[in-house]
N, C-alpha and C positions, 0 to 999 in steps of 0.2 A: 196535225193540229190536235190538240190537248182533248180530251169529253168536258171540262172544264170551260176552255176556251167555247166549245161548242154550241154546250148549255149559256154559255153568256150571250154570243151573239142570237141562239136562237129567243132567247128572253128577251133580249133589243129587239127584234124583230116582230115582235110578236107572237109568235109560234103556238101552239099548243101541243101536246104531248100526251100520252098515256103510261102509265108502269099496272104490270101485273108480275103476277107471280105464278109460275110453271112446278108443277110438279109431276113427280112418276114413280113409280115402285116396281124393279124389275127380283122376282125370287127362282133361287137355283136351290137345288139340292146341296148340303154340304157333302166333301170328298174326305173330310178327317177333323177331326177332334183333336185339341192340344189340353193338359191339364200340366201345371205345375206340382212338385214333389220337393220334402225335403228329406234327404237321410243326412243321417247321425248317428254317430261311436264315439262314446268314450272308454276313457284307459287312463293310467297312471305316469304313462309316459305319451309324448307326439307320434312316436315309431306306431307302439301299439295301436294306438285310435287309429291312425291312417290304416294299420295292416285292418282293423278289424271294420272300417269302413268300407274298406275293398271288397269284405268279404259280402258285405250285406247289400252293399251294392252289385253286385254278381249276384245273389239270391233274388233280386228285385230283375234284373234283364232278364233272369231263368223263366220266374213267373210271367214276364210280359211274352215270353217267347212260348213259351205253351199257349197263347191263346192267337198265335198267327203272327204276331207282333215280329220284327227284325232289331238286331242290336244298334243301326241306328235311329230307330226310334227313341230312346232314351240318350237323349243327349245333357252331357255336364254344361249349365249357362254359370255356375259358380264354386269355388273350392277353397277353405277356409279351416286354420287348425286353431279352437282360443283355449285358454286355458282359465277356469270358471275360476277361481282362488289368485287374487292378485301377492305380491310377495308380503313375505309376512312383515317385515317394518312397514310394510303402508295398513297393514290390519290390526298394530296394537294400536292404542287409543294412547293420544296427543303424552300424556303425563306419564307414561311409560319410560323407565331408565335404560338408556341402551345398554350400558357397562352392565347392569343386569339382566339381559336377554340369553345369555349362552348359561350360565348357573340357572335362571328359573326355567328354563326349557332342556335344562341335562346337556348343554356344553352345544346346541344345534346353532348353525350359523345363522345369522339375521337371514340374508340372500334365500337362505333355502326356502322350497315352496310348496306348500301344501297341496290336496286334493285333485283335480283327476284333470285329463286334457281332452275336449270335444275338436272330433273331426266332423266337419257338417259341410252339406252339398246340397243344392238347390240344380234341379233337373228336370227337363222335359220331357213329357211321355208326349208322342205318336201315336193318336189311334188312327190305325188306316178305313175303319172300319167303323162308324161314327154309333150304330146300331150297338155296338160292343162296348160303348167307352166303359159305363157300369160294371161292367165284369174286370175289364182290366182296372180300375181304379180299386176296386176291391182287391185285386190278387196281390197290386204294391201295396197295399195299407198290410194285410195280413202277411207279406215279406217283410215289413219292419217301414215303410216311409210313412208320411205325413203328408195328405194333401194340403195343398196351398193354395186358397181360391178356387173359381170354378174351372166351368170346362168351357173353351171357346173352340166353335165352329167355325172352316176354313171353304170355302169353294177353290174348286181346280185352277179356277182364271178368274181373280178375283180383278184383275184389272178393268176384263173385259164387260161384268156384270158393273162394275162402275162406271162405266164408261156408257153402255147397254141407257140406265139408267139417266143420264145426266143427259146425252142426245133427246130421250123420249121426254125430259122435263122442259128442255129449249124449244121443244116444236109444242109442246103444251102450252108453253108461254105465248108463243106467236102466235099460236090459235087462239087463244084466250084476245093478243090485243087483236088481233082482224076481225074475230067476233063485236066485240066491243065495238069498235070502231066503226063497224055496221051500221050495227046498231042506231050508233047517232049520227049517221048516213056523212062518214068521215072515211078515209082510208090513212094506211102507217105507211110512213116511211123506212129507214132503215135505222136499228135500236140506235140511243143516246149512251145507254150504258148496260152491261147486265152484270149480274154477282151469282155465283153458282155454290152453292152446298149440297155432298155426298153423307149420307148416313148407314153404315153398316148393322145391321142388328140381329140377333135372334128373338123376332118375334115382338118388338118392342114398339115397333108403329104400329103392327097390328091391332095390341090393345090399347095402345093411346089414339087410335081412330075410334074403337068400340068405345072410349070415354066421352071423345068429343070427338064423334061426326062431323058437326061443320066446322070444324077446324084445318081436316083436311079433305083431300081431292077425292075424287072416286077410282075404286079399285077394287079386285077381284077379292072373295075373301081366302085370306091365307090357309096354307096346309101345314100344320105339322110340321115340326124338322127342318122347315127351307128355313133357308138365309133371304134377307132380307135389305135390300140396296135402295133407300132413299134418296130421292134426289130433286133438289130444292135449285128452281132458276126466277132470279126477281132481276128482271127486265124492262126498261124504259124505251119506247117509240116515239119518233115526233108524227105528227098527222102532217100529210100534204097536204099545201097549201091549196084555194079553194082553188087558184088560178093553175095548178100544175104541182107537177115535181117542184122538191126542194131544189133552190139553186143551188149550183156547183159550188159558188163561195160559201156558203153558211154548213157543207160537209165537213 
């Protein structure tokens, strides 16, 4: 039977219910830092820019590799050759005589194409070492890359701190309705519906708690450096009836 269906007959019936909302904050240590990079070479030919992108790229793993780093820490995620100067019939202006292009440019073929060719790469650094990223983001920039955005923090078992999290929101929930439920001297039955959100962060419910307090749950205060696994459970209970358990047919 449908939670739809459920909710209907439980509303024919009469029924009463409660919804609350569970939450939990489980933080780990990060295990490595990831930063985007780009390199770029240009040249007057494709050949060249590729050769001399190779080279700067190899000067860029040297420096990560002096600071403990391994060559596949810097992994290629893109590779691209464009050429900055389109041909030169698309750069004269509209009212230009083609019959006159090869005498006012000294005999040079339309086709032919000006200025230089860029070799350019978008790449991943690995820091194994999350205390380090600063140094190594420093040693690609002064080997010739461009950082690209920031740095994002990884935990070792990022599954398991989500997972960590999202159990310890669902028993919050429940505690929250049996409390409840107490309260106005009722008991729950088994949820009508629940809907579950994970939040991954550095640091970022921390101080949107320090902004607004009662907005969220209570929790320990954060340290430094940890990652931070949010986890949001909104959950619906029917309250048993005054005379017993819910019947079998209304489950």
């Amino acid at each position: 039977m449908t939670p739809s269906t459920v909710r209907a007959q439980t509303q024919a019936q009469g029924m009463e219910g409660i919804a609350v909302v569970g939450e939990a904050v489980r933080r780990v240590a990060p295990e490595s830092t990831q930063f985007l990079i780009e390199v770029s070479a240009a040249a007057h030919t494709p050949a060249q820019a590729l050769r001399d992108h190779q080279t700067k790229a190899t000067q860029i793993t040297q420096a990560v590799a002096t600071l403990g780093s391994q060559k596949a820490d810097v992994q290629t995620i893109s590779m691209n050759v464009v050429n900055t100067f389109a041909p030169l019939m698309q750069t004269l202006p509209a009212y230009a005589a083609p019959p006159q292009i090869g005498v006012a440019l000294g005999g040079l073929q339309p086709e032919l194409q000006f200025g230089t060719y860029q070799a350019r790469s978008l790449q991943r650094v690995t820091v194994r070492e999350p205390a380090r990223v600063g140094e190594v983001a420093e040693a690609v920039t002064k080997a010739g890359a461009t950082l690209i955005g920031g740095f994002s923090y990884h935990a070792a078992d990022e599954a398991a701190a989500r997972w960590a999290a999202l159990e310890a929101a669902g028993r919050d929930a429940r505690s929250k309705a049996e409390a409840l439920a107490t309260a106005a001297g009722r008991e729950i039955a088994e949820p009508i519906s629940i809907f579950e959100d994970v939040v991954a962060s550095n640091g970022a419910y921390a101080v949107l708690r320090a902004q607004a307090p009662l907005a969220f749950g209570p929790g320990s205060p954060a340290i430094a450096g940890e990652l931070e696994y949010y986890a949001r459970v909104t959950a619906s209970f029917r309250f048993v009836p005054p005379g017993g358990r819910v019947a079998a047919e209304t489950r």
